[in-house]
N, C-alpha and C positions, 0 to 999 in steps of 0.2 A: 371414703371421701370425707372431708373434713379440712376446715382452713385452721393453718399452723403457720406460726415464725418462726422465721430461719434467719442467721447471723453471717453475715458474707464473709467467706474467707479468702475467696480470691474474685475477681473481676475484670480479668485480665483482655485484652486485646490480642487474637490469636491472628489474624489478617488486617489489612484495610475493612475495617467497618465492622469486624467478628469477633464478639467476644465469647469469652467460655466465664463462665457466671455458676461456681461450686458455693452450696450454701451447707450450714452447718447447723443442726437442729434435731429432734425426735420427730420424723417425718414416718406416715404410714407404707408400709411396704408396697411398690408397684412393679409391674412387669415391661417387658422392652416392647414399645408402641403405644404406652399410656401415655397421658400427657397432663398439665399441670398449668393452671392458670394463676397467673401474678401479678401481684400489684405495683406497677412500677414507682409506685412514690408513697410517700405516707401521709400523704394528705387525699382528697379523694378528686382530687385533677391529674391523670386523666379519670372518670369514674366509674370508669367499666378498665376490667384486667386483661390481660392478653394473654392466649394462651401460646404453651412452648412443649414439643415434643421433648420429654424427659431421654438426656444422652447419658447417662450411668446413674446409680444409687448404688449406698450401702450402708456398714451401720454407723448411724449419725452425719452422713451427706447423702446430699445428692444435686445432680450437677447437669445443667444447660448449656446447650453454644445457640446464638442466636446474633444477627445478622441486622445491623440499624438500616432500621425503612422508615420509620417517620416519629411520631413524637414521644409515643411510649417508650420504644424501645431505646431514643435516644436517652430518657429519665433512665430508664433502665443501668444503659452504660456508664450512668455518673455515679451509680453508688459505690462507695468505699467498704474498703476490708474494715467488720465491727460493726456495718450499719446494718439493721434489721430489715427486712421485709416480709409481706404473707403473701401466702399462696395456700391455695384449694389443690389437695393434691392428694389419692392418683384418679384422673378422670379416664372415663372413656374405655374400650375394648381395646386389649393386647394385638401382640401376634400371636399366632397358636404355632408351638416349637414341635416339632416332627424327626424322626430319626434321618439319618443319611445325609448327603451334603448338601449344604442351603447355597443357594446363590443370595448373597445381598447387593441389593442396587441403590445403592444412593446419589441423588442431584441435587446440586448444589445445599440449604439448610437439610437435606434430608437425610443429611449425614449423620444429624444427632441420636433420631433412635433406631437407627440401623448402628452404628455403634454401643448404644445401650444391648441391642441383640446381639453383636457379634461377640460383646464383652462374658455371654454365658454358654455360648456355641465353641464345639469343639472341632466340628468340620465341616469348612463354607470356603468360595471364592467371591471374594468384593467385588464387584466393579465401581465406579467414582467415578462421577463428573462433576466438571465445571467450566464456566465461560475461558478463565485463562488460568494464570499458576499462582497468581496472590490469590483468587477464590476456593483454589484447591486446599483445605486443611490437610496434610500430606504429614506433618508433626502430630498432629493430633490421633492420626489415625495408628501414628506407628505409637504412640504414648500410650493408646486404649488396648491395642492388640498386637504391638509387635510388629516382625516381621516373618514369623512362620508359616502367614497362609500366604496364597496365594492372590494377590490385587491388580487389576487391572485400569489403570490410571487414564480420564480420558480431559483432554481441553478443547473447547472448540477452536481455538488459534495457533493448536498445537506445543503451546510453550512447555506445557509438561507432559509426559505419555502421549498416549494414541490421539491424533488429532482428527476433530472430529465431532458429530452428536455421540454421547453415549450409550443410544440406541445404534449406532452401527458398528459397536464391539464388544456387542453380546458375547461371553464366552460358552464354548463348546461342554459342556461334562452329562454325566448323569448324575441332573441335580431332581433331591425329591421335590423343592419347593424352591419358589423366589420370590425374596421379602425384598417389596420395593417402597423408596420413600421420594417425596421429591415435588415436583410441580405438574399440576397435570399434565399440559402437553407432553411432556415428557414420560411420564407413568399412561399415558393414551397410547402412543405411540409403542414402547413397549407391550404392550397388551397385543398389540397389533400384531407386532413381530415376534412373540414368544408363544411357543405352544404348550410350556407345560401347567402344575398347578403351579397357582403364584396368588400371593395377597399384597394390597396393595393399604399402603399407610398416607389418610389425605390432607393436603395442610388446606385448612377452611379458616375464613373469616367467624369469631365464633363474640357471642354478645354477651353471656351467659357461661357457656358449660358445661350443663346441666339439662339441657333440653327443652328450657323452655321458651325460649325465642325463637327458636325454629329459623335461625340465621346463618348455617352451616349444611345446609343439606346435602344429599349424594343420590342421585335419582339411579337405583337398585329394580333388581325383576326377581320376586318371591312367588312361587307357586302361581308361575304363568302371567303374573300381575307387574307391571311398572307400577312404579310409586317414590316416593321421596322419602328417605330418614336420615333422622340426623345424627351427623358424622361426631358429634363430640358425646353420643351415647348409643348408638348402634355400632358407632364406628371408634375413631378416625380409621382402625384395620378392617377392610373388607375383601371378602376373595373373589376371584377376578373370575369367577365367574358368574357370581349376582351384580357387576358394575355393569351398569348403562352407560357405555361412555357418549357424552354429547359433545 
């Protein structure tokens, strides 16, 4: 972990509201479900960073899709191809990769580092949701990884694929693991309905980083004990069977 500049090389608008944000820099090596906290402007308004599950890296980028909800991120989407920015990057616990086939589940932004994962996976079935077919990144997904594996497309309004929550078209396989991201209810819900192992990647309001605000927590059961840790250093991946879901 360490803060480093990076030089924008693209910052493009991939939906309504979604951009895919690749920066260009000597950035520290990280794994698919770490994550990266940014500063959207170069002045120090806002004065805390936001953080963003890292959606690919390699050598000399690495690269976010991230979703305007209010005034960071709008800063965010104003920067130009050339302009610098820093970030603290890579935070937090991965996923742990395992042999056999993974199921990845992503909802709605959670699609960024389930994509970082599927980018180094050689045998997985996707599943995807989102509210309707302009939130489905469906380009991006076939940009990251093609079209060889097998994805299961879901919209609640039905406009693209199965229509529907994407908890009711869980796919059937013998999968070793299921790497899920996405919003809670949604990652609850699945817990509910899935019996196998599965880890689950959590998006927290986070102040810090680093662990010491204690503004991200994940309330976990370790040897018999409830308790609270925080997700942007115990976590943001945790296995679904130390989550406490509340």
């Amino acid at each position: 972990m360490k803060e480093v500049w990076g030089k924008v090389e693209e910052n493009r608008e991939i939906a309504p509201g979604y951009f895919a944000l690749k920066l260009e820099g000597d950035f520290p090596p990280s794994k698919p479900g770490q994550f990266a906290m940014l500063s959207p402007a170069s002045a120090l308004d806002p004065f805390l960073r936001r953080p963003f599950g890292i959606a690919g890296q390699g050598p000399g980028w690495i690269r976010f899709i991230y979703k305007v909800v209010g005034r960071g991120t709008a800063l965010l989407s104003r920067l130009k191809p050339g302009e610098s920015i820093s970030l603290i990057s890579p935070l937090g616990k991965g996923f742990s990769q395992v042999e056999g086939t993974s199921l990845l589940v992503a909802g709605g932004t959670g699609i960024a580092p389930i994509l970082y994962l599927a980018s180094v996976l050689e045998r997985f079935v996707l599943l995807y949701g989102a509210k309707n077919s302009e939130e489905l990144l469906v380009e991006e997904v076939k940009r990251t990884i093609g079209e060889k594996h097998r994805i299961v497309y879901v919209t609640e309004d039905g406009s693209f694929g199965e229509r529907g929550l994407l908890t009711e078209h869980i796919p059937e396989g013998n999968f070793s693991i299921a790497f899920v991201a996405g919003p809670y209810p949604m990652m609850k819900e699945f817990a509910g309905n899935y019996r196998g192992r599965a880890q689950f990647s959590f998006e927290a309001r986070m102040g810090c980083g680093f662990g010491a605000c204690y503004s991200c927590v994940v309330k976990v059961k370790k040897g018999g004990e409830e308790k609270y840790v925080r997700s942007c250093v115990e976590g943001p991946v945790f296995d679904g069977e130390e989550v406490v879901w509340i």
